[in-house]
N, C-alpha and C positions, 0 to 999 in steps of 0.2 A: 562205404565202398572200399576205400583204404583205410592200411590201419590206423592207430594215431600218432606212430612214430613218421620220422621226417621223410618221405619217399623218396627214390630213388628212379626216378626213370630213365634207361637211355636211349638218347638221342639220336635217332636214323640208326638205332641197334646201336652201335657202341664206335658213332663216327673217329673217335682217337685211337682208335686199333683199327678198325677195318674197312674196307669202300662203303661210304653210307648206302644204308637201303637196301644191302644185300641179303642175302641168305646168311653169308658169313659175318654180317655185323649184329643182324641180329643174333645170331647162335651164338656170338661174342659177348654181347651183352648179357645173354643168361648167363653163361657160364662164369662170366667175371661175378653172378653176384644179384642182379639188378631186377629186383620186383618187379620193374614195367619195364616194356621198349614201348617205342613210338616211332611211328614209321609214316613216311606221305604214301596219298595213293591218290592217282589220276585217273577219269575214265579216257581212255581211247577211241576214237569214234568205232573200231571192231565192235565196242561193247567190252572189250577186255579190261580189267581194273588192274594196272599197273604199278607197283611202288617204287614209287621215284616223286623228287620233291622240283625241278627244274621244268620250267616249261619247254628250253630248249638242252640238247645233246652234251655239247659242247665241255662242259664243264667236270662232268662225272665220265662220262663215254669217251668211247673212240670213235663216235658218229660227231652227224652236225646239223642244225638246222632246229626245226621246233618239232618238237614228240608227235604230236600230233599231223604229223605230216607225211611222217613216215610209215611204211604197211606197218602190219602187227610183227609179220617175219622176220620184217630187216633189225626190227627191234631187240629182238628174242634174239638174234644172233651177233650185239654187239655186245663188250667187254665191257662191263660197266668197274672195272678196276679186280689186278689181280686175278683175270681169269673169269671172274665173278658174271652173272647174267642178270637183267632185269628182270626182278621176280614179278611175279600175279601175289594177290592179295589172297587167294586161297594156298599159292604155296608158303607163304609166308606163316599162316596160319595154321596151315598143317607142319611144317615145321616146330614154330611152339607147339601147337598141343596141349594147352592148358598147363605148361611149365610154370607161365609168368602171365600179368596180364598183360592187356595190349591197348597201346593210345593210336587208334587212329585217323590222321589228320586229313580229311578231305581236301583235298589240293586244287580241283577244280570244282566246277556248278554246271548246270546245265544236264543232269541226269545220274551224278555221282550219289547222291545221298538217297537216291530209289536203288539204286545197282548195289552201295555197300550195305544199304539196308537188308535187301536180299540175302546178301552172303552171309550177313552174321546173324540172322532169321534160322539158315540151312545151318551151321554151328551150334547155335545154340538148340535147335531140333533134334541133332547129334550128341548133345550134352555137354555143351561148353555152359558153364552158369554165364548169367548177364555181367554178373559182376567183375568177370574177366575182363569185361568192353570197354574203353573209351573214347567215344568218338567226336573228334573237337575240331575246330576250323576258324579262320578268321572270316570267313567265306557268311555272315552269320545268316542271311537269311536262306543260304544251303545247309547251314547245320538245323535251323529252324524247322526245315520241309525233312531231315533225318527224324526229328524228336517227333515231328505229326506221323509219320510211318512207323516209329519203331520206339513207341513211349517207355518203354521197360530198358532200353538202354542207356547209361549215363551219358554224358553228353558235357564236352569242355568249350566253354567261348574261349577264344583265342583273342586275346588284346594285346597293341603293339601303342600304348598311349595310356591317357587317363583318361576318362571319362567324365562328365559334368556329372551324371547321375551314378558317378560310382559303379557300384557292383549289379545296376539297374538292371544291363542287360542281359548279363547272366541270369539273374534273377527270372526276368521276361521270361528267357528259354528256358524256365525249369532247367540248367545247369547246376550239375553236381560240383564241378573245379571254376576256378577263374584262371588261365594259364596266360602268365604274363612275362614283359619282356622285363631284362633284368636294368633295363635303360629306365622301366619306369616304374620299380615300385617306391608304393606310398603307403606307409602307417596310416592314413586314412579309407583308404581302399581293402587293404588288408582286414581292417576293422570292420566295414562296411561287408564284407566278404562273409566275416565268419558271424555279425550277429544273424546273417539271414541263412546259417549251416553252409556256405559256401566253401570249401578248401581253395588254396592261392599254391600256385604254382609258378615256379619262376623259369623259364629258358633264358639262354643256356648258358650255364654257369660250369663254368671248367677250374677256376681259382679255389682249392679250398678256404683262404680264409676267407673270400664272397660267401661261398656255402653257410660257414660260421657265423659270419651277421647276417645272411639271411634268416636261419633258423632262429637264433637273437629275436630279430624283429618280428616274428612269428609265423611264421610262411611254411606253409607244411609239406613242402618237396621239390624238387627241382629235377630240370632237364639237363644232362649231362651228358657230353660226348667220352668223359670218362668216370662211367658209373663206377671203377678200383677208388677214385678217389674220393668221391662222395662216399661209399660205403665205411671207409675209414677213419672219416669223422663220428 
């Protein structure tokens, strides 16, 4: 799916230059360079799939409260930083356009991985290859119900820990990455990762000399909020 040099993904589009999660952070991240972004995406009880990574306003916006609570309207019409809007997972997508590939992280459960399912069904109908897709979650038995809907798309567990069984549950889900936090990698998980074809993915790493021992230790790419600096190693 990737290649087998070290990857480069950025993070909520290219969170160290621009408002995460926008139109303009992702357009940022291509443009600086970065083979993949990665973006969250929420459903809304409208049914609308939203990309943003916070359950509540507060933090990215000039709104407040919990996203979900709010019409779809009053959404669409707040500043999500610099002017910026809260995108839909289809503009976000029509924006790339098969530039770069795309990691998408399901942020919620409860009918998210039928809904993104769908969207990236209708893209790929369209002529986006599969292998553009990535669709990962710590969410895991929401990401499990994605891979019985839509087995042809790769698919990343998301771990913030180590696991007794390793690279097990990846494995489980038929996952193509293991995307891990940079708090816990372990030469034994890594190992565990690649004899069973798994790639290790570390978020998020902003230090290049972290990047540097990562790659060292064997880790085949990372999540970065500034993809300029990862690519120049």
């Amino acid at each position: 799916m990737f290649s087998s040099a070290f990857t480069v993904i950025g993070h909520r589009g290219a969170r160290g230059h621009a408002p995460e999660n926008t139109l303009l952070a992702i357009d940022t991240g291509i443009a600086l360079g970065a083979p993949w972004v990665e973006f969250d995406v929420q459903r809304h009880p409208s049914g609308a799939l939203l990309v943003f990574h916070d359950l509540t306003l507060d933090r990215t916006t000039n709104g407040h409260g919990f996203l979900a609570d709010q019409p779809l309207a009053a959404l669409r019409a707040l500043d999500a930083g610099g002017g910026q809007l809260i995108p839909t997972l289809q503009e976000v997508l029509d924006l790339v356009d098969q530039r770069v590939g795309v990691n998408i992280e399901l942020k919620s459960a409860g009918g998210t991985a039928e809904a993104v399912a769908a969207v990236i069904r209708s893209y790929v109908e369209a002529g986006w290859p599969v292998e553009k897709f990535l669709v990962s979650s710590f969410h895991l038995p929401e990401l499990w119900e994605f891979k019985q809907l839509a087995p042809e798309i790769p698919v990343g567990a998301l771990l913030c820990g180590v696991p007794l069984d390793w690279a097990g549950c990846a494995l489980e889900l038929g996952a193509a990455t293991l995307n891990l936090s940079s708090e816990f990698v372990d030469p034994r998980l890594i190992a565990d990762a690649h004899a069973h074809g798994i790639k290790v993915y570390v978020y998020t790493v902003n230090d290049p000399a972290e990047m540097r021992l990562l790659r060292q230790m064997g880790v085949d790419g990372v999540f970065t909020d500034y993809p300029d600096r990862a690519l120049a190693i």
